[in-house]
Structure formats: structure tokens, C-alpha cells
C-alpha positions, 0 to 999 in steps of 0.5 A: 527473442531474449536480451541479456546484459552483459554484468562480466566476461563470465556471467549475463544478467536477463535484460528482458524475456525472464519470463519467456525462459522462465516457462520453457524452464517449467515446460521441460520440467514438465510443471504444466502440459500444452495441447498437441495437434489433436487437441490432447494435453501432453507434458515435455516427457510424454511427447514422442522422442523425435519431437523432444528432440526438435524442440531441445535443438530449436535454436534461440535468437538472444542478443548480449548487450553491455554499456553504461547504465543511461544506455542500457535502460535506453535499451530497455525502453526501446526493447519494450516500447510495442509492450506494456508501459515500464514500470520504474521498478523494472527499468531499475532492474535492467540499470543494476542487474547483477547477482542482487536483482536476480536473487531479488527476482527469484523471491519476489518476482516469481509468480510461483512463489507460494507467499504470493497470495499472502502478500496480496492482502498488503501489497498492491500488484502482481510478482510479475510487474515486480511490484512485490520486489519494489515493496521489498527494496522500497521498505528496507531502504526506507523509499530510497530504492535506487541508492540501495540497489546501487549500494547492493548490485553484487551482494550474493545474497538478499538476507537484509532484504528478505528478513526486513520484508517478512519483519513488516509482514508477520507484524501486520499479520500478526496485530490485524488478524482479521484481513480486510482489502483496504489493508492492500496497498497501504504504508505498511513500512512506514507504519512498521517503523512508527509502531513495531515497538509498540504492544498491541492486543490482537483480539482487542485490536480485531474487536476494535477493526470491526467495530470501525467496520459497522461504524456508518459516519466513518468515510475512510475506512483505509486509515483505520489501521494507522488509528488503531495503530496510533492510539485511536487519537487521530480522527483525521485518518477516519474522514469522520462524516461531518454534519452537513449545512442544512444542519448547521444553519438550523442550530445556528438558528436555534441557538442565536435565538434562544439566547437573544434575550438573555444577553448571552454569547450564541456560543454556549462556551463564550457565554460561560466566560468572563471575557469579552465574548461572553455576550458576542452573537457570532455570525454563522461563518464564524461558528464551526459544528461541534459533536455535543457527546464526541464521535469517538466516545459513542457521540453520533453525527445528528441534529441532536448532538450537534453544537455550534461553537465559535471557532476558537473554543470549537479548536480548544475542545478537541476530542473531549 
């Protein structure tokens, strides 16, 4: 069973069973073989001629549909509702099926295609649920996927579509060589528009990937990338692992007591002031862990490069 939506009097859009047609496409073209009633792997041509010509005169039960747009993707549903749940893209291909969608499709839906497995390593899903094609639409039209397709339904063609994506591609590609799976699924069209005018060394960006890589206190290895991409500034996108309370409660206490009789702020940057402070004991909740030497200039997350800072001065020190 096939269902077809009707774009004109001349010309039928698959509605659903792309793939369906799709295999008995590939089986008559003999691109895989199925087993006989003996158990014995036989392609369309090599089956006897009166068995050939069973098959070709099978007839098909297709149904033509045709309505507004809020109808057909009720009829999607409905056609769908025994299955696996729809996916957004897949109802937005039934809504604006026309030339676009199909040449959409037929790059980016096909499970044949031999990009496939390129494009894994950045994109999560399978060509078959159209995750590929929502990537495609969803970068080109920058997250505005429904309003583009709209504005593209009968184009002839998908060149906008196909050079944006592959621009994204060759430029992850071409600055991170070394493929790792938390690469898989991230904004890479986001990422392409913030930073592809931007010069990147390949061999000191991998150096530095495997660097992150070997690197125990980084929680986040998915926002390495963006780091990298970014200047190695923002630390944020590492979830650098941070000293834990014991830690803390134990410096506080270091400090505060070596200071008492001293008269000094259990800040040590308070108590090289010339302000009010400079002589406070804060309280511990007052107080945030600081790394002595920075995490990002080789500092670890110990008890030996642990400070306690007021929060003020803890804010104001940043990464130096």
C-alpha cells in the first residue's frame, strides 16, 4: 500500500512507502537478491521468465490524496498512527511535497548514498528517519526549517541546500581531522556561522583536541570543539571539574587561621588592599575556590592550588 499526494493534475508526490518503491526500484534492478522456496539467493533477472512476469503484472493498491495542508498532515498521522511515532521532519515533508522535497530526499534520505557515513560522524540519526534532510534544511535556513520549505516547495532544484550543507561539512572536516564521537550531533551550523571566517591551524587544533582529550578535570568533552573554536577562552563549555566542599572547608580553614593573628583579611587579595576589607574574615559562604596557577595555563584542581577567594576578587581574577 502506497499513498500519494496529489501536487497537480500531472504530477504525485510519495505521501508515504518511499521506501517501499524504493526496494522493489532496487530488486528489479537487481541491486540485492532475495531467497527462492529452496533456500537459494536469486536476483529479479536470474528468476524463471514466467515468475518475472508474475511479479511485474502484481498489481499495487496506491491511494492519491489531495487537500489543503492541515489535511494532509492529518492523513499522514492517521496513514502512520500502527507505526513508529513521526518525526517532525517527516510531517513536514508530507505538508510541502513538491519537486523540492523529492530532490531533497533523494540526496539526503537515501540510505545509499555514499556520504552517509560521513556525515555520521556530525549528524545524529539516520538518512531514513530524514534526520540528514532536517540537518540540511535546518542549517541553511538557520533553525527556520518550515518558512524555507514553504518559500522553496517548487524549486527544481536543491543547489542552496546542498552547497550550504556540504560548506558546513568540508569546514568541520577540514579544521578537526581527527573524528571524535561527541563531534556527532552538535551545532555545527551554528558553530559555521560564528567561526568559518576565522583561520584555524589544522595540526595545532588536532594537537590541541588531544591534548583536552588526555585531560582528567574536563567534564564536558562535547564543548571542546566550540573552545577550541572560540579561542580556548571560554571555560565554561569544558565543566572544568571543580574542587569539591571538603577541599574548600579545608583551606578555609587554613587560611582564616593563619591570618588571625596577623590582623589580615582570610582573603589573600583583600589583604593586599587599601580598602575596608583588607582586614575582614569572610565567612566560607562568602568565599569561592579559586585555582592558584589557572587550569587553563597547566594549574590542576588540587588541594595544592586551591585558594579561597572572596567572591568579589574571585569574579575580577577570571582566567589570570
Amino acid at each position: 500500500m502506497t499513498y500519494f499526494n496529489k501536487v497537480s493534475n500531472d504530477n504525485l508526490e510519495v505521501l508515504d512507502g518511499q521506501q517501499r518503491i524504493t526496494s522493489i526500484g532496487r530488486f528489479f534492478t537487481d541491486k540485492f537478491a532475495i531467497k527462492d522456496e529452496n533456500g537459494m539467493e536469486q536476483y529479479f533477472s536470474g528468476i524463471a521468465a514466467d515468475k518475472q512476469a508474475k511479479v511485474l503484472k502484481t498489481k499495487l493498491l496506491i491511494y492519491e490524496c489531495e487537500g489543503t495542508e492541515s489535511e494532509i498532515k492529518e492523513w499522514y498521522r492517521t496513514i502512520n498512527i500502527a507505526g513508529i511515532p513521526l518525526n517532525d521532519q517527516e510531517l513536514l515533508n508530507a505538508v510541502y511535497s513538491g519537486p523540492f522535497v523529492t530532490l531533497g530526499k533523494e540526496e539526503f534520505s537515501n540510505s545509499q548514498n555514499a556520504n552517509n557515513q560521513k556525515w555520521s560522524a556530525y549528524i545524529k540519526g539516520s538518512a531514513n528517519r530524514q534526520d540528514f534532510l532536517e540537518r540540511a534544511l535546518d542549517w541553511v535556513s538557520k533553525g527556520n526549517i518550515a518558512d524555507y520549505m514553504s518559500r522553496h516547495r517548487f524549486d527544481k532544484n536543491i543547489t542552496e541546500l546542498k552547497n550550504y550543507f556540504n560548506s558546513v561539512i568540508d569546514w568541520v572536516s577540514g579544521i578537526f581531522i581527527d573524528v571524535e564521537s561527541e563531534m556527532r550531533g552538535l551545532e555545527w551550523g551554528r558553530l559555521y556561522e560564528e567561526y568559518h571566517k576565522k583561520a584555524y591551524d589544522p595540526a595545532k587544533v588536532s594537537a590541541e583536541v588531544q591534548k583536552l582529550y588526555g585531560d582528567p578535570y574536563i567534564k564536558n568533552r562535547k564543548g571542546i570543539f566550540e573552545y577550541i573554536l572560540g579561542g580556548s577562552v571560554n571555560m565554561k563549555l569544558l565543566n572544568v571539574r571543580v574542587f569539591d566542599e571538603a577541599t574548600k572547608k579545608s583551606i578555609y580553614a587554613v587560611q582564616t587561621e593563619a591570618v588571625k593573628a596577623k590582623g589580615e583579611s582570610n582573603c589573600p587579595l583583600c589583604a593586599t588592599g587599601h580598602d575596608a576589607n583588607r582586614k575582614k574574615i569572610w565567612n566560607l559562604s562568602d568565599m569561592d575556590a579559586d585555582h592558584v596557577k589557572a587550569w587553563s595555563k597547566g594549574g590542576t584542581t588540587s588541594a595544592k592550588n586551591c585558594q579561597m577567594l572572596c567572591k568579589t576578587h574571585n569574579r575580577a581574577k577570571g582566567n589570570r
